[in-house]
C-alpha positions as CSV (number, residue, x, y, z in Angstrom):
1,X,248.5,181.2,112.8
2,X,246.1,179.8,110.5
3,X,242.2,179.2,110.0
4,X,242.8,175.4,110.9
5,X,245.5,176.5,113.8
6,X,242.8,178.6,115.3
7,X,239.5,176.1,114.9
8,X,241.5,173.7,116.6
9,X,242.5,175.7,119.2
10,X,239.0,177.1,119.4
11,X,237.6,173.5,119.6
12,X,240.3,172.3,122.1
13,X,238.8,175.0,124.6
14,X,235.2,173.9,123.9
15,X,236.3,169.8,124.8
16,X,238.1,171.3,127.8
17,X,235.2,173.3,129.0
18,X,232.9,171.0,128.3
19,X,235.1,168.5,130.1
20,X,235.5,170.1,133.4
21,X,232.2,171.5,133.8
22,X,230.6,168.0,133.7
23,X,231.2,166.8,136.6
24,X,229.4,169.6,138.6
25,X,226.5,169.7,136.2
26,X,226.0,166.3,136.2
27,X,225.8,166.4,140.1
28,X,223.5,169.4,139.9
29,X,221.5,167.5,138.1
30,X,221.3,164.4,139.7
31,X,220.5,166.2,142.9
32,X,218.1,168.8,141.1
33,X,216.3,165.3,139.5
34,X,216.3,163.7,143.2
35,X,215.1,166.4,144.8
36,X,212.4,166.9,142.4
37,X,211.0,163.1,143.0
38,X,211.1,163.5,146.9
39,X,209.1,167.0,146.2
40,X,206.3,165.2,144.1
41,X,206.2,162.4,146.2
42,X,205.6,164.9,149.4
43,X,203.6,167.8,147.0
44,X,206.0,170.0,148.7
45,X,206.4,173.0,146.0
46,X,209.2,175.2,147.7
47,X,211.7,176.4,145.5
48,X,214.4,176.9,147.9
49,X,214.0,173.1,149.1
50,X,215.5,172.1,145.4
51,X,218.2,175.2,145.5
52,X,219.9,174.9,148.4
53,X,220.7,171.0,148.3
54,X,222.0,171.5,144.7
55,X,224.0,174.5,145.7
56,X,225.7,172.6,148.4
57,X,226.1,169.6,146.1
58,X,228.2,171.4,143.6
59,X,230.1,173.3,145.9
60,X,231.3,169.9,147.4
61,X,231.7,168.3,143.6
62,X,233.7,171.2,143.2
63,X,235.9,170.8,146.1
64,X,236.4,167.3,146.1
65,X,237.0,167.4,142.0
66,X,239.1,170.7,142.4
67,X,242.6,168.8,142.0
68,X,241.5,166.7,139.2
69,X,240.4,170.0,137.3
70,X,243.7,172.0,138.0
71,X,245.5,168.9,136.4
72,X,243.5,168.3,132.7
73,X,243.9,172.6,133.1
């Protein structure tokens, strides 16, 4: 195997990685960013209010984006 075998194999995981962990961060995020609005609209400063929806959120883009991972894996 040579240098170029092995920075495109090296950069081939990062795209892959990059790929599949995007649609749970993204939801994390958009729920984390949601969450955060609702809190400074209401002044409520709780920071298991913004943890726990987020939580649950990925866990469900997770599940429901489960198959889709196992196939680009």
């Amino acid at each position: 195997m040579g240098a170029h075998d092995a920075i495109d194999l090296v950069r081939s995981a990062i795209v892959m990685s990059l790929v599949l962990g995007a649609p749970v961060l993204l939801v994390g995020m958009l729920v984390g960013l949601l969450i955060g609005l609702i809190q400074a609209l209401t002044q409520i400063q709780d920071q298991t209010v913004s943890t726990v929806p987020k939580l649950v959120a990925m866990t469900l883009a997770i599940m429901i984006a489960l198959p889709w991972m196992t196939d680009q894996l």
